[in-house]
C-alpha positions, 0 to 999 in steps of 0.5 A, a space after each residue: 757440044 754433043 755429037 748430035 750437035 754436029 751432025 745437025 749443022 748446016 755449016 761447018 763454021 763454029 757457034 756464032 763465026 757465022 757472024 762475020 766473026 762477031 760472035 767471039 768479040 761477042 763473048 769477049 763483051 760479055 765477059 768485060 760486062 760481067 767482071 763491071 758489074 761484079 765489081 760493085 754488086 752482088 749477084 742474086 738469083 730469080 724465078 725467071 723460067 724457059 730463057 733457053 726457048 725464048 733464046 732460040 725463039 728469038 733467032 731468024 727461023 734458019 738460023 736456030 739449028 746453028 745456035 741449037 748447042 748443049 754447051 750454051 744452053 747449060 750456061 743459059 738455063 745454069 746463068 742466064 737468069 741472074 741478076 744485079 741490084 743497084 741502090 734503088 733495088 732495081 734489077 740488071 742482068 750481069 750477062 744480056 746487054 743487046 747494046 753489046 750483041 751482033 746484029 744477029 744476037 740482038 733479039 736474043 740477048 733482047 729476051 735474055 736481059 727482059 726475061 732476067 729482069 722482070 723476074 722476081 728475086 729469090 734468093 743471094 747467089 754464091 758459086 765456087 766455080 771458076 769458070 760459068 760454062 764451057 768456053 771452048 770445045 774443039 774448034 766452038 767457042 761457047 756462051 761462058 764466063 771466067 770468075 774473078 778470084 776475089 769473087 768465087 766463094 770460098 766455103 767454110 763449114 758450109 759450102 755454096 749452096 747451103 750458104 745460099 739456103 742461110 741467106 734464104 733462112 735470114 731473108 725469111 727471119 728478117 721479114 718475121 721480125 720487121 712485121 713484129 718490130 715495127 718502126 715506133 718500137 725500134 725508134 724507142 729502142 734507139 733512143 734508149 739505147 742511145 741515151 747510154 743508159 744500158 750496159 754496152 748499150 753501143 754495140 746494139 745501136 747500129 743493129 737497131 738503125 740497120 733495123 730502122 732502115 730495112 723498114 724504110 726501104 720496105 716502103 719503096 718501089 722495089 722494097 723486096 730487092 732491097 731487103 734481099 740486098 741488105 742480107 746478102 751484106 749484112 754482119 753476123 746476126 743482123 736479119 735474125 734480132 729475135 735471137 739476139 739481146 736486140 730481140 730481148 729488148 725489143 720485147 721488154 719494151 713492146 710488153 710496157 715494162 718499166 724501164 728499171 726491169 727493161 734495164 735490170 734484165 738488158 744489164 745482167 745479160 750483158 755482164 762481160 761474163 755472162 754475154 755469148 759466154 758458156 756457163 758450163 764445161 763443154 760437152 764430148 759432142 761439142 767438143 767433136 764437133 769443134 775439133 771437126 770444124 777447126 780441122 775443115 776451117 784449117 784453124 789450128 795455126 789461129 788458135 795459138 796467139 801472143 801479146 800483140 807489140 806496138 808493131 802490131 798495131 794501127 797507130 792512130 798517134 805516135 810521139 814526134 820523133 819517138 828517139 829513146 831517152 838518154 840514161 838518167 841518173 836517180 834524179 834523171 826524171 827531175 826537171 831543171 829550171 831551164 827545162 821548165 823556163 822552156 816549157 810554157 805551162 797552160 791552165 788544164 781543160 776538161 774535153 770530151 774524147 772526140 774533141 781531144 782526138 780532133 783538137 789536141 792530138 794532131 799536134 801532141 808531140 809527147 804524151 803521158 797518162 796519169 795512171 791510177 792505183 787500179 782501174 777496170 781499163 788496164 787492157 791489153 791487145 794480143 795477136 797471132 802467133 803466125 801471120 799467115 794463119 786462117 783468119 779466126 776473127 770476124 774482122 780478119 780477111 785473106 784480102 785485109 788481114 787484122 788478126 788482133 783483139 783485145 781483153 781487160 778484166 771486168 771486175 777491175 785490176 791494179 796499176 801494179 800488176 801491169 807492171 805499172 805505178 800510179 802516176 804519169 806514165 810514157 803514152 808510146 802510143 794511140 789508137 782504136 779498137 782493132 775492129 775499126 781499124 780498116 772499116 766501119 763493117 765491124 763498128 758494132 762490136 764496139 768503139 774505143 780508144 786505146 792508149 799503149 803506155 811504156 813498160 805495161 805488161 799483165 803479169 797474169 797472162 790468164 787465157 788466149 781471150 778468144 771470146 765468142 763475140 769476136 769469133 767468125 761466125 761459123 765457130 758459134 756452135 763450138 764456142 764452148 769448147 773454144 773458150 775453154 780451150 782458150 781458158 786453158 792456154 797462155 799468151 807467148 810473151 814476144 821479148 825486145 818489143 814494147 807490148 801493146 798493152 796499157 788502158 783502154 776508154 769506151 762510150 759504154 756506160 754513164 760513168 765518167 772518165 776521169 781520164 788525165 793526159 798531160 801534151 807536151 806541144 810546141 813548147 807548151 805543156 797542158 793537162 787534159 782531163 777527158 770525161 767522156 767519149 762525146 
């Protein structure tokens, strides 16, 4: 409140008192609205223009020098023009609702919310602040809102506002692509990708059905909020298929290839040695650059990681009862003819993965997996070494913490060097990929399922895994020197635990499982032999 301010006043009463005291149940109204309605919606920015005079036009001609105060007008022409999308795109004002006024502020909060909402969204709103506004000056309550903290952003590499001029930049890329891509060729991409006949082929699906649906939502009456919608929430590299193996695809098959090309060229890129991977040694600037980032990020506890324990992980099933086995002599692991009287042997089914997890699983009480000699799905989970360090991945939150990833060894490894023998061994335990664990945001990266076989350990610990593809995405542009720092490192073994670690089954591709698990439930002891994921 300036001095200016004061002198101007016909009352001595604070902003708004002069309502009977409404004015401060006023602005506690408005807070209560706000914190609604950025409970479940984002905020967005608009083109609305002049709120302050209309605000103060809005006023019975003698009451606008007592409403006449810098404070408000700051947070009107600073606030006063966001809005909120629902899911038909259309606009509300987080802040104007008249329902909520005084009598004497009705007509101005009235222009406030019409003037919001008619207005033409431009942009994703994102604010560091706690506090919108000054709330209070001396004895002057003023128009202001307290953030929740789960709402104020937190900055990264980029601060607010540069965040919000990225948002800008994927809104303009995703409306060059959806001109380019249209509907019938993402349809084809869908159906190619669908009918697994590409290398990874399921970690593009989502990204090309997210496609699928920004177009039809192009067609509706508010079609640009919804794509402005869509990219204030859209995963890393979703507004951008140009720049990514949707982009490579898309092209191919709008240029008539054949599909062996189209397949040939998706296949190589994909490669787990060759997707987002650096084929060169990083240079000096990368490497400043990334030092720079990982100071600023507060990453350096991230980067040190171990072998992630059976504690670690989300169980999706765990043997009943889970009582460690009595010490056995060396004809321990024979079975008597009472125990095998007891055991009633079923004849073996081939199931789908879907089925069995649907089916068997939820009354398996003991479980093994028959391992083969080698296998390209000997896999092990690892994790951080602190729990408390910054989240390094993009499945990895301050508000839902999930700082486990995986690795196996593209070209195949054998059962011996996991420390395992070809044959039935203990499953200790079942579950998915770390990236689906809380949520289905991250299902792009790509499903699986995991089995943690007793006694699996790689013997060869040859890196930290921190692959591109799994890092936040303000660590694209220092991924080289990441990885190779991660190339350079080895994993902490935790002692006394058992090691998540065993075999891990995925959707991709058209090869056949050959997955055999013999269950042991009620009584009953079958072999199933999963073929597929579904």
């Amino acid at each position: 409140m300036s001095s200016d301010d004061l002198k101007a006043r016909p009352s001595s009463h604070p902003v708004g008192s002069r309502d009977e005291s409404g004015y401060p149940a006023f602005l506690e109204r408005l807070q209560t609205a706000f914190e609604g309605h950025l409970a479940h919606h984002r905020l967005f920015t608009t083109d609305a223009t002049g709120l302050w005079e209309a605000y103060l036009a809005a006023f019975p001609e003698e009451a606008r020098q007592h409403h006449t105060c810098s404070a408000c007008r700051r947070f009107v022409e600073r606030f006063g023009a966001l809005v909120t999308l629902d899911d038909q795109g259309i606009q509300r004002s987080p802040f104007w609702d008249e329902h909520l006024a005084t009598p004497m502020m009705f007509a101005p909060v009235e222009r406030l919310r019409t003037l919001a909402e008619k207005a033409r969204v431009t942009g994703v709103f994102l604010s560091s602040q706690p506090v919108w506004g000054t709330p209070v000056t001396g004895a002057w309550k003023h128009l202001a809102v307290r953030v929740p903290q789960a709402y104020v952003f937190r900055p990264s590499l980029l601060d607010a506002h540069q965040r919000m001029a990225e948002l800008r930049e994927h809104y303009r890329c995703l409306n060059v692509a959806l001109g380019e891509f249209h509907t019938d060729l993402l349809k084809q991409a869908q159906t190619v990708l669908r009918a697994d006949a590409l290398s990874r082929s399921e970690k593009f699906i989502g990204v090309v059905e997210w496609l699928l649906a920004r177009q039809d939502e192009r067609k509706q009456p508010h079609g640009h909020n919804l794509l402005w919608k869509a990219v204030a929430s859209a995963p890393a590299g979703f507004c951008t298929p140009r720049a990514s193996m949707v982009g490579t695809l898309l092209e191919d098959l709008a240029a008539g290839l054949p599909f062996e090309t189209v397949q040939s060229r998706f296949d190589a890129k994909m490669h787990p040695l060759q997707y987002q991977r650096p084929q060169a040694a990083p240079s000096a600037g990368n490497i400043q650059q990334a030092e720079a980032a990982i100071a600023k990020l507060g990453l350096a506890p991230s980067l040190e990681r171990r072998f992630a324990t059976l504690a670690d992980v989300h169980l999706t099933w765990t043997p009943a009862g889970n009582k460690p086995e009595p010490a056995r002599g060396i004809f321990g692991h024979l079975r008597t003819k009472e125990e095998q009287r007891r055991e009633l042997r079923l004849p073996g089914k081939t199931l789908t993965w879907v089925k069995f997890r649907d089916t068997v699983l939820p009354t398996a009480e003991r479980m093994q997996l028959r391992v083969p000699s080698s296998s390209t799905a000997f896999s092990a989970m690892v994790t951080a070494v602190h729990p408390d360090a910054p989240p390094l991945l993009q499945w990895d939150s301050l508000e839902r913490r999930n700082p486990v990833s995986w690795y196996f060894y593209p070209h195949g490894s054998t059962a011996s060097s996991w420390g395992l023998r070809p044959g039935d061994v203990e499953v200790l335990g079942v579950t998915m990929k770390p990236n689906t664990w809380f949520s289905d945001r991250f299902a792009h990266v790509g499903q699986g399922v995991f089995f943690i076989l007793k006694g699996a350990r790689d013997s060869r610990n040859s890196g930290l895994s921190l692959f591109p593809e799994f890092l936040r995405s303000e660590l694209h542009g220092v991924r080289a020197t990441i990885e190779a720092f991660s190339q350079s490192r080895k994993l902490e073994i935790p002692e006394g635990q058992p090691l998540a670690s065993g075999m891990m089954f995925t959707p991709a591709g058209n090869a056949s499982w050959e997955l055999v698990v013999r269950v042991t439930s009620q009584g009953a002891v079958a072999d199933y032999t999963l073929d597929r994921w579904d």
